[in-house]
C-alpha angles and dihedrals in degrees: 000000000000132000091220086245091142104215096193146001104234124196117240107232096185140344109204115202110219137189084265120022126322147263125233133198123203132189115226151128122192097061096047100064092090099023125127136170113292090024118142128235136172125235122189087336098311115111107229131188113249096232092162133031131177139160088295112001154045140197127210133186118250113220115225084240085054088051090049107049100032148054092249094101094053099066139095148189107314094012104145119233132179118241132201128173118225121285104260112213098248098056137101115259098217090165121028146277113303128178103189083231104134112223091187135288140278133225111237106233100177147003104185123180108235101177147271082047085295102137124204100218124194132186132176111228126211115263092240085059107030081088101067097048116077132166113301090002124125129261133171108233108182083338093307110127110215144157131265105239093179134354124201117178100303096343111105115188127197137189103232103205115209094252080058096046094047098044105040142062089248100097085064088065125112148194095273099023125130115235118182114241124199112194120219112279097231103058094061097048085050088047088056101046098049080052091052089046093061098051 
């Protein structure tokens, strides 16, 4: 279970693609301090297994499943991924509820500076997912959780403030890009119970 609070951007060293799935390997500090095999960490919003640790870096095994319904197969050395540990009981939520299950990922339509470092951010979400977003609702993009400003028909928007911009991967994004994207749990299970009341 994570919050989306990303506590630092990692660097990816290198991503080896293997018969079945992959390993990747990712450069990073903070979240290593308390880290130990088997941990699990989330990388852009998809919840890996720690298989390697050393002094500033982990590797972790990609699933073929994990290939097929995130961004993770698209990186590369120095590409850059946001990282959170896991939520300890005892802590504060100060995002939401995130699994670092993948639902599938968005296409980044705009970045758009607004002022004062404040981004206007757009993705297009995929038809099977645009049900489960609505206005000033959460939703996990590359592990952020952020807010929904607007929502027209599969186009989400969100305001980027500058902490965001600055901490995050988000400022590497492009027109074109895949974030992952993690709807909110709840939905989902709602969704499955009304079903389940009209049979």
């Amino acid at each position: 279970m994570f919050t989306g609070i990303i506590e630092e951007v990692g660097r990816v060293l290198s991503l080896e693609h293997r018969a079945t799935g992959a390993r990747l390997a990712v450069s990073c500090s903070a979240i290593l301090q308390d880290a130990a095999l088997g941990a699990s960490i989330a990388v852009n919003g998809a919840c890996l297994t720690a298989v390697e640790l050393a002094r500033d870096s982990f590797s972790a095994d990609l699933a073929p499943e994990t290939l097929a319904k995130t961004n993770l197969g698209d990186l590369a050395a120095g590409s850059p991924v946001n990282l959170e540990r896991p939520l300890r009981a005892s802590s504060r939520l100060d995002g939401h509820f995130v699994l670092g299950h993948v639902d599938g990922t968005a296409d980044v339509v705009s970045l758009s500076l607004l002022g004062e470092d404040n981004w206007w951010f757009r993705i297009r979400l995929p038809g099977a997912l645009s049900r489960y977003v609505v206005s000033k609702g959460s939703l996990a993009v590359d592990g952020i959780s952020l807010t929904v400003a607007e929502i027209e028909r599969d186009i989400a928007a969100f305001t980027i403030i500058p902490h965001t911009f600055e901490h995050t991967a988000l400022r590497a994004r492009h027109p074109g890009s895949r974030v992952n994207i993690e709807v909110d749990i709840l939905a989902k299970h709602l969704e499955k119970l009304v079903s389940a009341a009209k049979l």
